[in-house]
N, C-alpha and C positions, 0 to 999 in steps of 0.2 A: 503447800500442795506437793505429794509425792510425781517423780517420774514414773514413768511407765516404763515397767517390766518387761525388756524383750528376750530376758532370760529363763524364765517361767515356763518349766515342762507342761503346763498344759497349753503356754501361747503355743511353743514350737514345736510340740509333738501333734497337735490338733492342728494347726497351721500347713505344715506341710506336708503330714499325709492327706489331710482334707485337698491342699491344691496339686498333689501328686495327683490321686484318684480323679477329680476333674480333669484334671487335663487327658487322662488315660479313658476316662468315659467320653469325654469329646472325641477321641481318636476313635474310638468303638462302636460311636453314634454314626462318625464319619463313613468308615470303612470294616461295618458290619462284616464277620464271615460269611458267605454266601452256603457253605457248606456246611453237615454237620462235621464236625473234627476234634478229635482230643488235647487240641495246644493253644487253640485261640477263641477267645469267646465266654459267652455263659455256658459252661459246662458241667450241666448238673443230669442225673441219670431222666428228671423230669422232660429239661430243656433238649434231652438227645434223642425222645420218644419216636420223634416224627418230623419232618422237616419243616412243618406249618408251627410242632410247638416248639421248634431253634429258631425260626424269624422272629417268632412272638418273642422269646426270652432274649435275644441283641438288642430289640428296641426296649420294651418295658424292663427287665433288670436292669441295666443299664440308665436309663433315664431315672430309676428309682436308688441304683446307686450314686449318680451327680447328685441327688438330691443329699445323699446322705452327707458325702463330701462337702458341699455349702454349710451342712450344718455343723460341719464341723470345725469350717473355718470361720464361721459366726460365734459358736461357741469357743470360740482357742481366744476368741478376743475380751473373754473372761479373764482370763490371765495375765493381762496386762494390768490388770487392776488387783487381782483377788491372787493371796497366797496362803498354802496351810500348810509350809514345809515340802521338801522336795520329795523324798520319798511320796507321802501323798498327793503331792501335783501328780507325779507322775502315774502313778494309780487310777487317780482319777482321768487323765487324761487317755490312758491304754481301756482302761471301763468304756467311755464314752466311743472311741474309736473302734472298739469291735461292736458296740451296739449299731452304730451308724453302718457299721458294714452287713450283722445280722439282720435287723431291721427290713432292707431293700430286701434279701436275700431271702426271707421268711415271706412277706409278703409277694415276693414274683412267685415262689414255690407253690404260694396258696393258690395264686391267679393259675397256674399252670394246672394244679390239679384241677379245679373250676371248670378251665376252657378243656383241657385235652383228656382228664379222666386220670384215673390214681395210677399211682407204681409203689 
């Protein structure tokens, strides 16, 4: 029986940007901006329409990106097991990573045009 790989760019590059962004979405969930503003927050030209759709986007993008982050530290625990070469670990590992961040990002977008009308 092999040990497990704690060396594996997809364990450690999915590992701790997944429990970076967690912990950054807990802080976010915590201590919402209350204002609209250009430095802190979901900051998207949708999310800054109106101030009913910046509350909407702190809670829901945010909740949708902790989501992404779990997944990603769910999936990095692939790599403790599984290897295809480094270069492609790491490939696959940066793929996966920005998906999980588009993902949330794409779906709050959608919900945002839905609730508050296009731009």
């Amino acid at each position: 029986m092999s040990m497990l790989d704690f060396s594996n760019s997809i364990f450690i590059i999915l590992m701790t940007s997944g429990v970076a962004i967690w912990i950054i979405g807990l802080y976010v969930l915590e201590n919402p901006p209350k204002k609209i503003n250009r430095t802190y927050g979901y900051r998207t030209p949708r999310a800054m329409k109106s101030q009913e759709a910046w509350d909407y986007a702190q809670v829901e993008g945010t909740r949708k990106m902790i989501i992404g982050a779990k997944a990603m530290c769910l999936i990095s625990l692939v790599g403790l097991f599984v290897e295809f070469g480094e270069v492609l670990d790491s490939f696959i590992a940066i793929a996966i990573m920005i998906l999980a961040v588009l993902i949330p990002l794409a779906q709050t977008e959608q919900e945002l045009k839905e609730r508050f009308g296009s731009r």
